[in-house]
N, C-alpha and C positions, 0 to 999 in steps of 0.2 A: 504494500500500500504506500503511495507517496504519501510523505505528510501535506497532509490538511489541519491547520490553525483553525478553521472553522468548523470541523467537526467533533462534534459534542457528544457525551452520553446522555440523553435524556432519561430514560428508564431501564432497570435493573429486575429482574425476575427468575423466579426457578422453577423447576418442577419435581421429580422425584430422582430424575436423572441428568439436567442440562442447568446450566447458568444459560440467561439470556440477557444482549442487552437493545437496547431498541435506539437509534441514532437520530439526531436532529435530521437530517436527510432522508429518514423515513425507512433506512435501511436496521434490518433486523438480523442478529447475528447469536448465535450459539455454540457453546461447546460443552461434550460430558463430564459433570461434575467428577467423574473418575480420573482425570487429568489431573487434579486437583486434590492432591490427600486430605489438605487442612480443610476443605470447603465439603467433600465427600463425607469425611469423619463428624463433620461438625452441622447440631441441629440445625431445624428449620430456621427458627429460630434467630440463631448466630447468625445464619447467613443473610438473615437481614439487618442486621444491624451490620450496615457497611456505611463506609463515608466516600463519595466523589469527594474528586480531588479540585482544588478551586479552580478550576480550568475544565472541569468537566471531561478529563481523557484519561482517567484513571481512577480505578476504584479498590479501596482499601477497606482492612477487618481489623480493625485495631486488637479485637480478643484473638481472634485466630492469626495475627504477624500473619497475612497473605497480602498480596497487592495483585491486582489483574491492569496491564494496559490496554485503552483502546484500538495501540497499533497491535498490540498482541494478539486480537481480538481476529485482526484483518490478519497474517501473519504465522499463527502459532499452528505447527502442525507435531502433533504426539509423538510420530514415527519419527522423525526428521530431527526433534529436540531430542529424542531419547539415544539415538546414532551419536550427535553433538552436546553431549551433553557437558557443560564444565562442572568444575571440581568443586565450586562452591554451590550450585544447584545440585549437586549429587549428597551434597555433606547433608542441607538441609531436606532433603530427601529421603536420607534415612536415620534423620532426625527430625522430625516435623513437630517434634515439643517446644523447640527452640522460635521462638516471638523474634519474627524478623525485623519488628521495629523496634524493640529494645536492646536486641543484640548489632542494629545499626547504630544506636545510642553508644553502645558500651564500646564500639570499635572504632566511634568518632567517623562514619561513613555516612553519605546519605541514605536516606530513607528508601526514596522510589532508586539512587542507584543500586543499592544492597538487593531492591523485589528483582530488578532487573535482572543481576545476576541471580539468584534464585530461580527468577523465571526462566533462565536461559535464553532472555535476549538481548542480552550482553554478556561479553568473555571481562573479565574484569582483567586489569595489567597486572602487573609482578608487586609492585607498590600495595594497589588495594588488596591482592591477594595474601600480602606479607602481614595486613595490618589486621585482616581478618583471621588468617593464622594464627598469629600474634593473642588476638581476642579469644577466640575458640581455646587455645591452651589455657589462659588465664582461668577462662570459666570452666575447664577443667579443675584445674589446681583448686580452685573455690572448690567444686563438688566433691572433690578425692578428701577435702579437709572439714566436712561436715560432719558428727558426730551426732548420732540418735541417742 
């Protein structure tokens, strides 16, 4: 999809098996919630409480740390990200306890860049992937040193 500045998410909806989202330009678009661990795992519920983004081209779960783009939307194909997948959508992949937007917090990254790399539509450089690294050990060393 080329970028378009002017197109918007208007509306956001589910069903038992797909995210949908519906476009200022009247186009309607869908993907299987099964794409989506944190969105699949998580109630009806949750998945309504999502925030657009002030720009209306992204939509975020602050409980569920997930973020979807609307180029994603036009873009994202299962078989093709999972072939390409990087190292930091793999990590939180088979870690999906991990709150993408707190653990962007704690790594001093942005938000929607950290979903990016998650989503795997961005490769993150050596830098961000060092600082992420970096992060992911720490919150290790915290949880190795908690005591019940």
């Amino acid at each position: 999809m080329e970028k378009q500045n002017d197109l918007k998410i208007e509306k956001v909806w589910f069903d038992d098996e797909k995210i949908y989202i519906l476009t200022n330009d009247g186009t309607e678009k869908s993907h299987p919630l099964l794409w989506f661990k944190r969105l699949w795992n998580a109630s009806p519920e949750q998945r309504y409480r999502y925030e657009l983004s002030k720009w209306r081209d992204s939509i975020h779960w602050p409980e569920l740390g997930e973020d979807l783009s609307l180029e994603g939307f036009y873009t994202f194909n299962k078989d093709e990200i999972e072939k390409q997948e990087n190292e930091v959508a793999r990590i939180f992949n088979n870690f999906p306890s991990i709150n993408v937007s707190k653990f962007a917090e704690r790594a001093k990254i942005n938000r929607s860049l950290l979903a990016s790399y998650v989503c795997n539509e961005k490769k993150p450089g050596q830098r961000n992937r060092k600082q992420i690294e970096k992060a992911l050990h720490e919150l290790g060393r915290e949880l190795l040193s908690v005591k019940l």
